[in-house]
C-alpha positions in Angstrom: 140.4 126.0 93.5 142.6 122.6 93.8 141.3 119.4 95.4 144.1 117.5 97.3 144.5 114.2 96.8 142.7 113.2 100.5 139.7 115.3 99.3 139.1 113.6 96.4 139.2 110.3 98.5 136.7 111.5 100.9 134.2 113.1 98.0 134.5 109.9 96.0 133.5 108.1 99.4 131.2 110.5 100.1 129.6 110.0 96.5 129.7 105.9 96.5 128.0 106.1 100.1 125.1 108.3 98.4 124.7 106.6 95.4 124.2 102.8 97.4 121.8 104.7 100.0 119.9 106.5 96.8 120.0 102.3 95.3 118.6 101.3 98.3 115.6 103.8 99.0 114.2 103.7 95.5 115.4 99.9 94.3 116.0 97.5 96.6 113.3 98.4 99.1 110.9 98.3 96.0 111.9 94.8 94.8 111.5 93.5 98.1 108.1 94.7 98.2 107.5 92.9 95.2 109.0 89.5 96.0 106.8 89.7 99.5 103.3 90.3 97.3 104.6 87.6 94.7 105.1 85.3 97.8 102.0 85.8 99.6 100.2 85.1 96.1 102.1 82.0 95.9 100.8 81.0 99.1 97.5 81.4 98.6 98.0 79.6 95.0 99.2 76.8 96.9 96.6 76.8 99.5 93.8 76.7 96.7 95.5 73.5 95.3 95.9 71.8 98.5 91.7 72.2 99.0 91.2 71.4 95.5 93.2 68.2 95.9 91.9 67.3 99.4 88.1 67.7 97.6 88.8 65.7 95.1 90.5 63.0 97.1 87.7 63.1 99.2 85.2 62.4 96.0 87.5 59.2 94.6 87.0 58.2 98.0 84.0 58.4 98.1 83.1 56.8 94.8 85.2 54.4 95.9 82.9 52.9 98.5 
């Protein structure tokens, strides 16, 4: 059986279309998911610092005086 040239257009589409949906189910969507918890530990990271610094400002302040 021969493949025309047109064919072999489409089925390499066809193929490059799979392979980015295949790249996006199983890779990107997972790093994504990654980067969000990574992010929302950075946040709470930062938030800890923030009310360590406000305490401690509030102590030299308070020694201060």
């Amino acid at each position: 059986m021969k493949i025309s040239k047109k064919e072999k257009t489409m089925l390499c589409v066809l193929g490059s279309i799979i392979v980015g949906f295949l790249y996006y189910q199983f890779i990107y969507l997972s790093q994504v998911d990654q980067l969000q918890q990574k992010v929302g530990k950075e946040n709470e990271l930062k938030q800890k610092y923030d009310t360590v610094m406000n305490t401690i400002k509030s102590m030299e302040d308070k020694k201060v005086t």
